[in-house]
C-alpha positions as CSV (number, residue, x, y, z in Angstrom):
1,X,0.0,0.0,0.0
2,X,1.0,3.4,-0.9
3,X,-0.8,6.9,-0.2
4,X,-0.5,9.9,-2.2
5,X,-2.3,13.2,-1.7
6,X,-2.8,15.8,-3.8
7,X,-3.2,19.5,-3.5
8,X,-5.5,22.2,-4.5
9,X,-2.9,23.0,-7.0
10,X,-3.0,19.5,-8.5
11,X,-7.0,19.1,-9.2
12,X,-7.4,22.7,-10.0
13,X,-8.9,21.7,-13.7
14,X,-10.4,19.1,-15.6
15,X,-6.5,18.7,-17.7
16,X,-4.8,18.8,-13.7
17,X,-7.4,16.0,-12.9
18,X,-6.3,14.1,-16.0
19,X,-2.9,14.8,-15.1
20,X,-3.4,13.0,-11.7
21,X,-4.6,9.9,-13.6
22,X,-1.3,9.7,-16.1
23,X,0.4,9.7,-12.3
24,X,-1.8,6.5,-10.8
25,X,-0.9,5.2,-14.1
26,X,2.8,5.1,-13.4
27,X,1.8,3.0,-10.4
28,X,-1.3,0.9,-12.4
29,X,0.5,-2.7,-10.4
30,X,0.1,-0.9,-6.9
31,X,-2.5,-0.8,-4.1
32,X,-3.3,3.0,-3.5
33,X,-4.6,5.4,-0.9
34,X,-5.0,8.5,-2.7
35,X,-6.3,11.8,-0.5
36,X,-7.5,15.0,-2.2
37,X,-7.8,18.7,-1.2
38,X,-10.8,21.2,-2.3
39,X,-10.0,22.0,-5.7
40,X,-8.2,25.1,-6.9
41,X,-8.9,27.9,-4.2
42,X,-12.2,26.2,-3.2
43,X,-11.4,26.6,0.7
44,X,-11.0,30.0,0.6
45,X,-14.6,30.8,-1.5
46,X,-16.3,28.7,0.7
47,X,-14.7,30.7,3.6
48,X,-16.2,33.4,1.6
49,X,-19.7,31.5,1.8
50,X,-19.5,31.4,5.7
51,X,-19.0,34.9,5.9
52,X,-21.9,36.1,4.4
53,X,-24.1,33.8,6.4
54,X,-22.6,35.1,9.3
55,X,-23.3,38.9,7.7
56,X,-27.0,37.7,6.9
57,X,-25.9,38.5,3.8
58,X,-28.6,35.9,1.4
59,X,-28.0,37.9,-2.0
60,X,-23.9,37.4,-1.3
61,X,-24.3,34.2,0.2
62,X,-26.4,32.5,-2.6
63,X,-23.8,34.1,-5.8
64,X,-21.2,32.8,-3.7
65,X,-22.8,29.5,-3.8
66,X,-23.2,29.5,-7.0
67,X,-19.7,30.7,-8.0
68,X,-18.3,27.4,-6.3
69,X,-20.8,25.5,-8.2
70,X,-20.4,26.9,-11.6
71,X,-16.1,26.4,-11.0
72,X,-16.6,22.3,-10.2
73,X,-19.4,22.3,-13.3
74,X,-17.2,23.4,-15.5
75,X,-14.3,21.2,-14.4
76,X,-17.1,18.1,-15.0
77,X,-18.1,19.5,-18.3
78,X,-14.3,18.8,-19.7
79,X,-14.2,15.6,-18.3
80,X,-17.4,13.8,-18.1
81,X,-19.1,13.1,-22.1
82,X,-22.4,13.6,-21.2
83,X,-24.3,15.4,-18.3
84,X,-26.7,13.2,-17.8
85,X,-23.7,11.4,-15.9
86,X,-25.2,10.6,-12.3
87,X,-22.0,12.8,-10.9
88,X,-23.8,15.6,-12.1
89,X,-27.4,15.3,-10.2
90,X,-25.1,14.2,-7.0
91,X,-22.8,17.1,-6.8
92,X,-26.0,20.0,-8.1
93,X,-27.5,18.2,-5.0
94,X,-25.0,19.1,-2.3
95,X,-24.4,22.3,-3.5
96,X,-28.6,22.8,-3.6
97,X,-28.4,21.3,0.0
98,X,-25.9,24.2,0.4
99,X,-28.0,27.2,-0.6
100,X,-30.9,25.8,1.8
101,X,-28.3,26.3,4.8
102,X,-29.4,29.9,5.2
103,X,-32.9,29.2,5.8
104,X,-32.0,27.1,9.0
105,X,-30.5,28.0,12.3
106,X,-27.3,29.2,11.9
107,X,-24.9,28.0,14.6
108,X,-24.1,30.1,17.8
109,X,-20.7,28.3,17.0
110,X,-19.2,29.9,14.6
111,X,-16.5,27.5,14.1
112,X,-18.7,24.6,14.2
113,X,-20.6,26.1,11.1
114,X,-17.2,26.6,9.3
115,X,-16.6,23.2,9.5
116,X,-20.2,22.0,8.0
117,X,-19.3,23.9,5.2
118,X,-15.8,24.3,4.1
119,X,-15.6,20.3,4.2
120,X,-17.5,20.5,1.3
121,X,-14.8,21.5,-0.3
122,X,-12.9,18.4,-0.3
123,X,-16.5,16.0,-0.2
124,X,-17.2,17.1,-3.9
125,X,-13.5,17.3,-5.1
126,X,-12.9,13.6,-4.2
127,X,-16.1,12.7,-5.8
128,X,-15.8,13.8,-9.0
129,X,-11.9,12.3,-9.0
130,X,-13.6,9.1,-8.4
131,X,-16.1,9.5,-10.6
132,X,-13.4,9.9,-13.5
133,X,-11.5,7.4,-12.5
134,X,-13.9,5.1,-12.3
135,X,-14.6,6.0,-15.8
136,X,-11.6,6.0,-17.3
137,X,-11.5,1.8,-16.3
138,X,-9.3,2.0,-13.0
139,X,-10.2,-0.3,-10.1
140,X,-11.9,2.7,-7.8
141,X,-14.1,3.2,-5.2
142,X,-14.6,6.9,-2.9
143,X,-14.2,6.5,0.8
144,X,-16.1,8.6,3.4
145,X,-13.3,10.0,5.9
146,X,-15.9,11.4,7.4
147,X,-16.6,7.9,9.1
148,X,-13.6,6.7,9.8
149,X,-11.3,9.8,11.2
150,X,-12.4,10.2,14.4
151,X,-12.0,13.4,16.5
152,X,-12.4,15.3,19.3
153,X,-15.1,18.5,18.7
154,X,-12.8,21.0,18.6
155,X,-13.6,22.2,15.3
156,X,-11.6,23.9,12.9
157,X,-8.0,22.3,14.2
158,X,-9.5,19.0,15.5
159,X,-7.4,16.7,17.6
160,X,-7.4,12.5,16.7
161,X,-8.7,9.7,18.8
162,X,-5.8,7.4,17.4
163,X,-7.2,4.6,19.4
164,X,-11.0,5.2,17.7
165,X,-9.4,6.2,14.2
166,X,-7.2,2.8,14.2
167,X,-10.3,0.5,15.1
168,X,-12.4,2.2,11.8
169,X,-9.3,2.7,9.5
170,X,-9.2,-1.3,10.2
171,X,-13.1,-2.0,9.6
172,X,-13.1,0.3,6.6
173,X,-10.3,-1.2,4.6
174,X,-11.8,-4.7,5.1
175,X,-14.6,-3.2,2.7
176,X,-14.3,-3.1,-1.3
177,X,-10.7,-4.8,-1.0
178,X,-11.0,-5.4,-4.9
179,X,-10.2,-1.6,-5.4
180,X,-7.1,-0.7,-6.4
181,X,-7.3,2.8,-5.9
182,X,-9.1,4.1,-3.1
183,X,-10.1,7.9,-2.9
184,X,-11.0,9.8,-0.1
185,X,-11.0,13.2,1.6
186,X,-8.0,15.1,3.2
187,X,-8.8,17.4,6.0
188,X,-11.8,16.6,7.2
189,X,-13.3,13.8,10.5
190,X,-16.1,13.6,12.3
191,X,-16.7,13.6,15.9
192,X,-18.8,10.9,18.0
193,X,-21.9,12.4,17.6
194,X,-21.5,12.6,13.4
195,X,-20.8,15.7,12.9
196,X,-17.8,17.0,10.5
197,X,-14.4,18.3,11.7
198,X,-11.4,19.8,10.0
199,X,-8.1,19.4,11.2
200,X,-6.1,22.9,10.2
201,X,-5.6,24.3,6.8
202,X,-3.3,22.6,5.1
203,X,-4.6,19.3,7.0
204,X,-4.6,17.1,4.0
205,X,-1.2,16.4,4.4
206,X,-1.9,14.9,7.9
207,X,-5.0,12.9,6.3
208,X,-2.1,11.1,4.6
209,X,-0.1,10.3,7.7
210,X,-2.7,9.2,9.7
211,X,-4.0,6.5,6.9
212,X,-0.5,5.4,6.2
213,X,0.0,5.0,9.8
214,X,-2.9,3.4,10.7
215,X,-3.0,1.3,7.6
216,X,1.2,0.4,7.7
217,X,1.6,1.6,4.0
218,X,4.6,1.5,2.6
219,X,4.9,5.0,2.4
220,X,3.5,9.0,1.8
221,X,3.8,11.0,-1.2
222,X,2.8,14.2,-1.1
223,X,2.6,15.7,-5.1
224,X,3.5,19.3,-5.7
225,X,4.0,21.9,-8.5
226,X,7.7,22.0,-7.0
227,X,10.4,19.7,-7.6
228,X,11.0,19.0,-4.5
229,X,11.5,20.9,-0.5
230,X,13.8,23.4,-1.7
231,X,15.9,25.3,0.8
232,X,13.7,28.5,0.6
233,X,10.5,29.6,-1.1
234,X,11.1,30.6,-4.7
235,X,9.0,33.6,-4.2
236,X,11.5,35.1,-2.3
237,X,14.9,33.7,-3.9
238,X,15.3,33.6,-7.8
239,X,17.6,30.5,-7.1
240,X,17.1,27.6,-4.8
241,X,18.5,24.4,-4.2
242,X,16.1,21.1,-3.7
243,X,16.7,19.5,-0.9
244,X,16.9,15.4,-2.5
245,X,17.1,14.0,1.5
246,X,16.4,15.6,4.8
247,X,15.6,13.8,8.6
248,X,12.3,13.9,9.8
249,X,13.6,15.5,13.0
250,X,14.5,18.1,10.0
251,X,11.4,18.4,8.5
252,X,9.6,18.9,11.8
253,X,11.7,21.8,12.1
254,X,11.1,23.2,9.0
255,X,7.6,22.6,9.2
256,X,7.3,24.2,12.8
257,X,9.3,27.4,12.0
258,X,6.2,28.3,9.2
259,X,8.2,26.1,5.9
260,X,4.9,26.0,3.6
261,X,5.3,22.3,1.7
262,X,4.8,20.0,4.7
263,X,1.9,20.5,7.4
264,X,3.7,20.6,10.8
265,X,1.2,17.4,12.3
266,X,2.2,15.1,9.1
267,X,5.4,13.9,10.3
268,X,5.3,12.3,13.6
269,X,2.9,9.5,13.0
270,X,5.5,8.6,9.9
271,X,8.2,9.2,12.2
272,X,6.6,7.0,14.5
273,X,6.4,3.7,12.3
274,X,9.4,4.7,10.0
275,X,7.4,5.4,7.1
276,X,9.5,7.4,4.7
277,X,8.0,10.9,3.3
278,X,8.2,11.9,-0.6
279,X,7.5,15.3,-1.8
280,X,7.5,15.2,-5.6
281,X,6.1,17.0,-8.1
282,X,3.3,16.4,-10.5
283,X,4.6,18.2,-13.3
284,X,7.5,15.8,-13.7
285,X,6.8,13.1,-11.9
286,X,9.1,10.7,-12.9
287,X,12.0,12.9,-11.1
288,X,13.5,11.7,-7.7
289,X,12.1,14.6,-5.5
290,X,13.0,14.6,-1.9
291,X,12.3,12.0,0.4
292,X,12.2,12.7,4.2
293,X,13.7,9.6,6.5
294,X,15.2,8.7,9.4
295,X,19.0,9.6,8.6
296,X,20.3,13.1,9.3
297,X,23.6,12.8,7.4
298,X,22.2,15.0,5.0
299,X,20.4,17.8,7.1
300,X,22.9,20.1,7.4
301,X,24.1,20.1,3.9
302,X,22.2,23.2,2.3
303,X,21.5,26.2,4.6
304,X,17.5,26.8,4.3
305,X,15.3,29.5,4.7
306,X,12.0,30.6,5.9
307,X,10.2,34.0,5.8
308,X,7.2,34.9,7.3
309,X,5.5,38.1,6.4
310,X,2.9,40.4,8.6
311,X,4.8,40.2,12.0
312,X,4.3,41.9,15.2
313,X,6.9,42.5,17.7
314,X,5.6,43.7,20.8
315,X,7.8,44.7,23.9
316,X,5.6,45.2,27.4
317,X,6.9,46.6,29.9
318,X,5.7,46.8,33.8
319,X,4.8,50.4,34.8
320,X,6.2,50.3,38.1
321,X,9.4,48.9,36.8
322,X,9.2,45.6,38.8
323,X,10.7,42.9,37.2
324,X,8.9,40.8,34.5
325,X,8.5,37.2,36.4
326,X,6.4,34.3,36.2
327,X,3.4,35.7,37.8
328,X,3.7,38.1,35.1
329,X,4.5,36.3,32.2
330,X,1.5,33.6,33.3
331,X,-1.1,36.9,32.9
332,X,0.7,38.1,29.3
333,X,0.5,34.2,28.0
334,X,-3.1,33.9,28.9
335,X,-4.1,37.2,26.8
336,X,-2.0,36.1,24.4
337,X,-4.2,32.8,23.8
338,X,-7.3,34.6,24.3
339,X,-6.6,36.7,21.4
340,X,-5.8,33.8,19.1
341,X,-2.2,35.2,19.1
342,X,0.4,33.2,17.5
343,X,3.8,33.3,19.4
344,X,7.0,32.9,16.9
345,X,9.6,34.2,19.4
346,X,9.9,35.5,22.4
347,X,12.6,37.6,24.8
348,X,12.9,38.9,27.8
349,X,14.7,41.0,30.3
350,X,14.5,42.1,33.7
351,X,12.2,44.6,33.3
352,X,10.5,43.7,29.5
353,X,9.1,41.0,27.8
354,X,9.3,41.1,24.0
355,X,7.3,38.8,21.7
356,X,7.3,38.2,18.5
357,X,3.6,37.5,16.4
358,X,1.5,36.1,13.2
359,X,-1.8,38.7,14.0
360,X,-4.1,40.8,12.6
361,X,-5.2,44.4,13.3
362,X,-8.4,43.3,14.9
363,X,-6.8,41.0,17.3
364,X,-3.4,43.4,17.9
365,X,-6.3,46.0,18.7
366,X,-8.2,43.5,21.6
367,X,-4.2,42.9,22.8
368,X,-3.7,46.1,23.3
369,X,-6.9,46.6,25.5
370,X,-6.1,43.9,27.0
371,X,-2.9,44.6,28.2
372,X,-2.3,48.6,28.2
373,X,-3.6,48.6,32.2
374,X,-0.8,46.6,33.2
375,X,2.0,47.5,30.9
376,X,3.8,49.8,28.9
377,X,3.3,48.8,25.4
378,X,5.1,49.3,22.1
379,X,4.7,47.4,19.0
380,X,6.3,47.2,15.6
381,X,4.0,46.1,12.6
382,X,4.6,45.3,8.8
383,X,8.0,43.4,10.0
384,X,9.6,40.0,8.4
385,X,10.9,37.1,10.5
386,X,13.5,35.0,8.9
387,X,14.5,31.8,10.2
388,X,17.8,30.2,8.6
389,X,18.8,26.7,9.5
390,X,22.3,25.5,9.5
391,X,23.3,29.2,8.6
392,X,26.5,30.9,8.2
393,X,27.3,34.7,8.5
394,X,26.9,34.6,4.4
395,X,23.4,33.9,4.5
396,X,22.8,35.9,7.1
397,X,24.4,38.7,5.3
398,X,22.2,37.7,2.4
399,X,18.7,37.9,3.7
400,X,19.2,41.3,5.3
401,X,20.7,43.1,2.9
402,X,18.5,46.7,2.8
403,X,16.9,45.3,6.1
404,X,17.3,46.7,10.1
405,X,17.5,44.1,12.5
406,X,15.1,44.7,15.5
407,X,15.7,41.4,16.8
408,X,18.0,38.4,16.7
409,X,18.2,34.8,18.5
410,X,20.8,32.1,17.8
411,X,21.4,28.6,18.5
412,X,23.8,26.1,16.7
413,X,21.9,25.6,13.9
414,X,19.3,28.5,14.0
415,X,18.7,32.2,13.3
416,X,15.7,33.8,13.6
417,X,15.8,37.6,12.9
418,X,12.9,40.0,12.9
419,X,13.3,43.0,10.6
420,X,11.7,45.8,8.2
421,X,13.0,47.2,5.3
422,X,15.5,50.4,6.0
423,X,13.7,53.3,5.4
């Protein structure tokens, strides 16, 4: 067993959904797992469709609506002969089942909502993928992951009940073993009670881990419109180097200092059974790619980098001067978290604690109130945070050139500078 997953990017269009078949072709003698994403930018329009029921908005919310439809329709038109193909009536059905949503109750949860909706997303993406499949003669059959992920309720970033998830990974697969190629849904679970979860953006990656995992494939591969994990994001550096092998202990760190290809939850359960990672790309898929293991030999090979855009850095400071301990720190932390703030570095002295954010205005402006009463407060916005492993005073001349350094941290193999461009 092997199990691939495939982007947005990679089932954007009727020819990128044909492209994905040419792929399972390559591997037409194995037994497959293959998770998709929402098509194209489908997570983001449906986000779109949330908001307006939230705004009460029924002229905005039905276009929207129909604005997702019309995308997938047209994807269907290219690659199904005839629409009196049953895909057709099932897909017009969920998103007519869609439109009816603002005539019902509308969840005091907003996050619970989210979840009902943007899931469908990835529910008609891997259903017209089968579909094709199926009629292009491959051994298919779609798979619900909505029955056999199990989470906790926490919706939006779910958490797994491994134990749960394991016992109906095991039942499921014991159905339609004649299929060679079973699709399902990345992203999305379900809690105890039925109800649909997602487990981050991005989660579809983790879909994949968790099945491999619980199914002991052979191994992941995740296909991209990039060769490989290069050593920094190609929107940022006109040349960059693909890294062809890289730890998981690596990749972890990579993926938790904000590296874009890998979601940061996918690589422990692989680590966990030895299951080894490929990131390849479905434009050339026939080329090596990377694949992340259990060797570091080759970690420290290629210095990599990772930018993150939008910072805050905010320095609080006790009015009376006292010192900044934990009693302190405990209250900042906790209105931190209320906010929804996410911490990428942190300092402090005796007197000042200095942190380092992913925000927006609306929640900077709730910190603020939050935490003027108790502390002087300064904040930079607009900044960059860099993060450079296994750097060298080269690269770090390199990536802040034109730049002033407000803030720096080093260990052995890390750098991590906040900075704005020089005026």
């Amino acid at each position: 067993m092997k199990v691939f997953k495939f982007g947005g990017a990679s089932v954007k269009s009727a020819e990128a959904v044909r492209n994905v078949k040419s792929i399972l072709d390559i591997y037409k003698d194995e037994k497959l797992i293959v998770v998709v994403s929402a098509m194209g930018k489908t997570t983001n329009a449906l986000e779109e469709v949330v908001a307006y029921l939230y705004a009460e908005d029924t002229v905005k919310y039905d276009e929207q609506v129909e604005k997702v439809r019309n995308f997938h329709l047209e994807i269907m038109n290219s690659l199904f002969d005839s629409k009196n193909h049953p895909i057709f009536k099932e897909i017009n059905t969920i998103f007519d089942n869609l439109k009816e949503v603002k005539k019902g109750r509308i969840a005091a949860n907003f996050d619970f909502q989210y979840d009902q909706i943007v899931s469908i997303g990835e529910l008609v993406s891997s259903k017209i993928i089968s579909a094709f499949l199926a009629g292009e003669k491959l051994s298919v059959c779609w798979r619900d992951a909505r029955t056999f992920i199990r989470t906790n309720n926490r919706y939006r970033s779910a958490e797994i009940d491994w134990d749960k998830t394991q016992e109906l990974i095991d039942s499921e697969m014991k159905k339609y073993t004649f299929c060679q190629i079973s699709v399902t849904q990345g992203f999305i679970g379900h809690t105890d009670e039925g109800f649909t979860t997602t487990l981050g953006r991005e989660g579809s990656d983790f879909t994949a881990a968790i099945l491999a995992y619980c199914t002991n494939a052979e191994s992941v591969t995740i296909w991209k419109d990039v060769p490989g994990m290069l050593n920094a994001d190609p929107k940022y550096f006109s040349s960059t180097v693909k890294l062809d092998m890289i730890s998981f202990k690596e990749a972890i760190e990579l993926a938790y200092y904000g590296a874009s290809v890998i979601h940061p939850k996918t690589i422990q359960p692989l680590q966990n059974k030895n299951l080894p990672l490929y990131v390849k790309s479905f434009v050339n898929p026939l080329e090596e790619g990377t694949v992340i293991q259990s060797l570091t030999t080759h970690d420290d090979l290629v210095p990599s980098y990772i930018f993150k855009l939008n910072q805050v850095l905010l320095s609080l400071t006790s009015r009376d001067f006292s010192f900044v301990v934990e009693e302190n720190l405990s209250d900042i932390f906790k209105k931190l978290a209320q906010v929804g703030a996410s911490i990428n570095l942190m300092q402090n002295s005796a007197v000042s604690f200095t942190v380092c954010l992913d925000t927006d205005q609306q929640r900077l402006a709730k910190l603020l109130e939050l935490l003027q009463d108790d502390y002087i407060v300064q904040y930079n916005d607009h900044l960059e945070l860099v993060t450079i492993r296994h750097y060298d005073q080269a690269t770090i001349d390199k990536v802040t050139k034109g730049k002033t350094v407000l803030m720096e941290q080093k260990t052995r193999q890390t750098v991590r500078i906040v900075m704005k461009n020089k005026s």
